[in-house]
C-alpha positions in Angstrom: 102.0 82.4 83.9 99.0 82.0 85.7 95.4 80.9 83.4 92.9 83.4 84.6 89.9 81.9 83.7 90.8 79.7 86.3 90.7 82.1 88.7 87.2 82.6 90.7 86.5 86.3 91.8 84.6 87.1 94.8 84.2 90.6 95.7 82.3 91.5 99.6 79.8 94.3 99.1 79.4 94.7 103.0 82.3 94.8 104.8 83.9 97.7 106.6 80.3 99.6 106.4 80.8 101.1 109.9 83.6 103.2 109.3 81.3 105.0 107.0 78.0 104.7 108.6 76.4 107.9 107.1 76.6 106.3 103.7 75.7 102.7 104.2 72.1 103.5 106.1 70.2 102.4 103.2 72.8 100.9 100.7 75.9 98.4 100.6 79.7 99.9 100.8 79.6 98.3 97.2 76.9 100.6 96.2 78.2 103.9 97.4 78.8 106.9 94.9 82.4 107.7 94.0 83.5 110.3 91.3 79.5 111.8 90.6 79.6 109.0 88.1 80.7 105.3 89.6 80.0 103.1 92.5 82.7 101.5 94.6 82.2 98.3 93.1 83.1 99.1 89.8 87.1 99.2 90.7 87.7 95.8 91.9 84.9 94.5 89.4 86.4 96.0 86.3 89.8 95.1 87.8 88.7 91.5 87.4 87.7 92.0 84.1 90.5 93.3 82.5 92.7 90.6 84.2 90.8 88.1 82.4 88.6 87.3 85.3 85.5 85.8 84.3 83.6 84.1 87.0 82.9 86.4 89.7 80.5 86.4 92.8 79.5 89.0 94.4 78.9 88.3 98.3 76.5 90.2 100.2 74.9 90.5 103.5 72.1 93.8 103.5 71.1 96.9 102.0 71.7 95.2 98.4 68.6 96.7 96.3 70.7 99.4 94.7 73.6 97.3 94.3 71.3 94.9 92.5 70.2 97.9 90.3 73.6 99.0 89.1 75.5 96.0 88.6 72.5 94.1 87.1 73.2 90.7 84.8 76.5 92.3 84.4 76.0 93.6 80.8 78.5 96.7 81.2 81.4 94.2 82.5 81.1 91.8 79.9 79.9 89.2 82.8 76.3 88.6 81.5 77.4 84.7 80.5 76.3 80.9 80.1 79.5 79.8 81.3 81.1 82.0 84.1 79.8 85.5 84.5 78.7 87.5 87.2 76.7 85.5 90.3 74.6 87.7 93.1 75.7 86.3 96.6 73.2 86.7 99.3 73.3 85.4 102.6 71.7 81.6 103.4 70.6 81.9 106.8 70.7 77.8 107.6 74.9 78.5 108.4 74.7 81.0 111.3 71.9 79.6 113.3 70.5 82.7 115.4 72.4 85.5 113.5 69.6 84.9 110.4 72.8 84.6 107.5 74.1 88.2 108.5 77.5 86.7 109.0 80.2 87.8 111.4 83.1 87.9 109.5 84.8 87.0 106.2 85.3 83.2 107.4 81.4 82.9 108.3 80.8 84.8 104.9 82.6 82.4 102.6 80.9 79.3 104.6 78.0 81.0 103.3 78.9 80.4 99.6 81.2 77.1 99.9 79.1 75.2 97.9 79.3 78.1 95.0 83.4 78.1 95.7 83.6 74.4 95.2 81.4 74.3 92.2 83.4 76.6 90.3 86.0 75.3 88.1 89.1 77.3 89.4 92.3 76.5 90.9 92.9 79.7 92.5 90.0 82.3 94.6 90.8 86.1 94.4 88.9 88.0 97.1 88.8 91.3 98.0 86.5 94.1 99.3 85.5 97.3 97.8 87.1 99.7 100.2 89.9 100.2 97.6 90.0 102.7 94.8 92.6 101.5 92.9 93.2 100.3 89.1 95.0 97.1 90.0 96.3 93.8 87.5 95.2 91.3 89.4 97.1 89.0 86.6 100.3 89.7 88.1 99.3 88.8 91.9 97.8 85.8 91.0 101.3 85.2 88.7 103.1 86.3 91.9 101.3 83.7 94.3 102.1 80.9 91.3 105.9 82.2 91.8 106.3 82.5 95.1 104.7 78.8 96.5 102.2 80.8 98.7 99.2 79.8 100.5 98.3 82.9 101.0 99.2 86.1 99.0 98.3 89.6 100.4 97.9 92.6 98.6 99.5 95.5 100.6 100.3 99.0 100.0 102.9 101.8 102.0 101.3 104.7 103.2 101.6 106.7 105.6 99.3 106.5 108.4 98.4 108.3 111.6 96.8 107.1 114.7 93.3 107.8 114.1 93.9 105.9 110.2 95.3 102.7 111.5 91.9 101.8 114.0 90.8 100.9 110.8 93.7 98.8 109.2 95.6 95.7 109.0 99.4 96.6 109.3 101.9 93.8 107.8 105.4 93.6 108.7 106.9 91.7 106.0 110.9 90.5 105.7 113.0 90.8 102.5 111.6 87.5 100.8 108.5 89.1 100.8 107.2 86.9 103.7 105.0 88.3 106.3 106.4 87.8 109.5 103.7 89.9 111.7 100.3 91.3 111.4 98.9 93.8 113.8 95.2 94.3 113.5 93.8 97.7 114.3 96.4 99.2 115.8 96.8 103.0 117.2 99.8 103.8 115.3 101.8 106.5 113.5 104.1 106.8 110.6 104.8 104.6 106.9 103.0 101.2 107.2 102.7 98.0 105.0 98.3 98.4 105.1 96.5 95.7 103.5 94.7 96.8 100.5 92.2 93.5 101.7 93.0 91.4 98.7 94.0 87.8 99.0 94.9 85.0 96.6 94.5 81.4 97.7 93.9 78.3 96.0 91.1 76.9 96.0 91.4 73.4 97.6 93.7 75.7 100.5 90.4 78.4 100.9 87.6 75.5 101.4 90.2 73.6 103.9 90.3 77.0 105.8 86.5 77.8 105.8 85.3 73.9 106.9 88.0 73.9 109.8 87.2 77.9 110.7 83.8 77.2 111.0 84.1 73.9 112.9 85.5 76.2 115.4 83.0 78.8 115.6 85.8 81.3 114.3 84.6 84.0 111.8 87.5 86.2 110.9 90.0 85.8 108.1 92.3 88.6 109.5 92.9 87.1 112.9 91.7 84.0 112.7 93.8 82.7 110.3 96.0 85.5 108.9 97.4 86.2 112.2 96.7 83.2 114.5 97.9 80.4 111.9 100.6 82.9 110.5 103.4 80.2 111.5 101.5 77.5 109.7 101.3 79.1 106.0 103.5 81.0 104.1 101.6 83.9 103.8 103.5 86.4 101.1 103.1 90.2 100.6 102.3 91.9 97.3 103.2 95.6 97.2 100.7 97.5 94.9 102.6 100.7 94.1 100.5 102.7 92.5 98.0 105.2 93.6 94.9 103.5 95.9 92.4 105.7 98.0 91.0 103.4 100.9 87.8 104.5 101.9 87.6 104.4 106.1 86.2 107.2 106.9 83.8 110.3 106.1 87.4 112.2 105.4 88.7 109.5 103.3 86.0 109.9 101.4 85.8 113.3 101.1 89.5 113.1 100.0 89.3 110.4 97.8 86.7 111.6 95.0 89.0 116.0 95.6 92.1 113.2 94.5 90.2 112.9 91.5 91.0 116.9 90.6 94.5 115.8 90.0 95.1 114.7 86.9 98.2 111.9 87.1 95.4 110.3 89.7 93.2 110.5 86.6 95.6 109.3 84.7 96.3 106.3 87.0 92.1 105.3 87.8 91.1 105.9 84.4 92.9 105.3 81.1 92.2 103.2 77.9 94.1 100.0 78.7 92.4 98.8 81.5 89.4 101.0 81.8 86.8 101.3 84.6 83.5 100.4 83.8 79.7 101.3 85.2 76.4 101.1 84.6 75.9 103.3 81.9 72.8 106.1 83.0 71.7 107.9 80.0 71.5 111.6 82.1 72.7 115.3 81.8 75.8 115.7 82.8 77.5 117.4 86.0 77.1 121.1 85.9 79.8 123.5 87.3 78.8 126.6 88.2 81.3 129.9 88.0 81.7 129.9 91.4 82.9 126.7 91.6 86.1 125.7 93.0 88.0 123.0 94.5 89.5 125.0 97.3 85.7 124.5 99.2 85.8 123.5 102.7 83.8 120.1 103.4 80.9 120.7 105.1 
C-alpha cells in the first residue's frame, strides 16, 4: 500500500484553455465557475486531499489573479502548512528563451518547476489537469502503479465519443493486462473510447529523467512526445476510473456538465460526506430560483 505523503501533487491551471476560449479571456481553466458555487480546481485539489495528498503545486502559465484569489494559502484544503502544503507555480521565463516562460507544453511546463519536483521529498509525482469533474481516489492509482511495476500509469475513462468530441482527446487502446499498446492523439473518431482523464502517476526519479532528456531535445509535449513516441520504451499502464467524470472541452461540455448536476445519483457521486469537495468558502446569499424556472431551458 502506497504512503501518500510521499506522493507530490501538481495540478496545471492552464492547459486545454482553447477549447473553451469564451471562458478563459481573463481567467485560468483552473479558475472557471462550475456548479454556481466551485471552481474547476477544487475537484482534482480536494481529490488530493482526501487521498492523503499533502504537498501539492499548483502550475501556471497566465490569467492567474483569480485563481490566486480563491485558492489562497490553501486554508479551505487543509494545505496552509510548514511542511508540505499548497505551493503557487508560475512560470520562470530563463527556460524557454524567446517564449518569456509561457511554456509549450506539459514537458516545457514541468522543466519550469524541476528544481521544486526534485526538492520535494516524494517517491512518486501525481499530475493532472483540471479539465475533469470527477470525485476520484487518487490512493488507489498510485496503489495500482506500486502493483503493476509501471513507469507510467494513465488514468482513462470509456465513454462514448463522437467525431467533433475526440479533436479534443487522447484515445488509449489498452490490451487485457492493462498495458497500453496505442495512443492516438486528437483523432476524428466515433463510437466507445478508452479517453484519458489527463492523470498520470510516475516516480519521481523516472519524471525528472523524462523532463532533462525532453528538454535537451527541444520537445515539449508529454502526450506525444513521450506517451506516444517512447511507448515501446516504458510500460505505460491504464487505470479505468469508472465512475461518473464530466470533461470540460467545449462551450457544450460545459453547458452539460454543471445541467448533470440536476441529477441526483451525479450529486450523489461529486458530492458526498466521505470524500467531500471543498472551496473557498464566500460568505453570500444564496442562488435564487425563480417560479419560472426550469431545467428543460434551451442554452443560449
Amino acid at each position: 500500500m502506497a504512503n501518500m505523503s510521499n506522493v507530490l501533487g501538481l495540478i496545471f491551471a492552464n492547459m486545454h484553455e482553447l477549447t473553451v476560449t469564451d471562458l478563459t479571456k481573463n481567467r485560468a481553466m483552473a479558475s472557471i465557475p462550475f456548479g454556481a458555487r466551485y471552481r474547476l480546481i477544487d475537484f482534482p485539489l480536494s481529490n488530493m486531499v482526501n487521498s492523503g495528498v499533502n504537498n501539492v503545486g499548483v502550475v501556471t502559465k497566465s490569467n492567474y489573479q483569480s485563481l490566486l484569489d480563491h485558492i489562497g494559502s490553501g486554508d479551505e484544503w487543509d494545505l496552509s502548512r510548514k511542511t508540505g502544503g499548497l505551493h503557487f507555480l508560475p512560470p520562470y521565463s530563463n527556460n524557454f528563451g524567446s517564449t518569456g516562460g509561457l511554456y509549450r507544453g506539459r514537458l516545457e511546463a514541468l522543466a519550469g518547476v524541476i528544481g521544486f519536483i526534485k526538492n520535494a521529498h516524494a517517491d512518486y509525482v501525481l499530475l493532472t489537469d483540471c479539465d475533469c469533474v470527477a470525485n476520484i481516489d487518487y490512493k488507489k492509482v498510485v496503489d495500482y502503479h506500486e502493483a503493476q511495476g509501471a513507469d507510467i500509469t494513465v488514468v482513462y475513462g470509456k465513454t462514448l465519443l463522437t467525431p467533433e468530441q475526440t479533436k479534443t482527446r487522447t484515445i488509449l487502446k489498452v490490451n487485457e493486462a492493462d498495458e497500453v499498446v496505442d495512443v492516438l492523439i486528437r483523432p476524428e473518431m466515433a463510437g466507445e473510447f478508452n479517453a484519458s482523464m489527463n492523470i498520470f502517476v510516475m516516480s519521481k526519479e523516472f519524471l525528472v529523467k523524462i523532463v532533462n532528456e525532453s528538454a535537451s531535445r527541444n520537445l515539449y509535449s508529454f502526450e506525444i512526445n513521450v506517451l506516444q513516441h517512447r511507448l515501446d520504451e516504458f510500460k505505460v499502464v491504464g487505470y479505468c476510473f469508472d465512475g461518473y467524470y464530466s470533461q470540460i472541452d467545449g462551450i457544450q461540455a460545459y453547458y452539460q456538465a454543471n445541467m448533470d448536476l440536476m441529477n441526483k445519483d451525479v450529486r450523489k457521486a461529486l458530492f458526498n460526506f466521505t470524500d467531500p469537495i471543498y472551496t473557498k468558502v464566500r460568505d453570500e446569499a444564496p442562488a435564487k430560483y425563480g417560479l419560472e424556472a426550469s431545467k428543460e431551458q434551451p442554452y443560449c
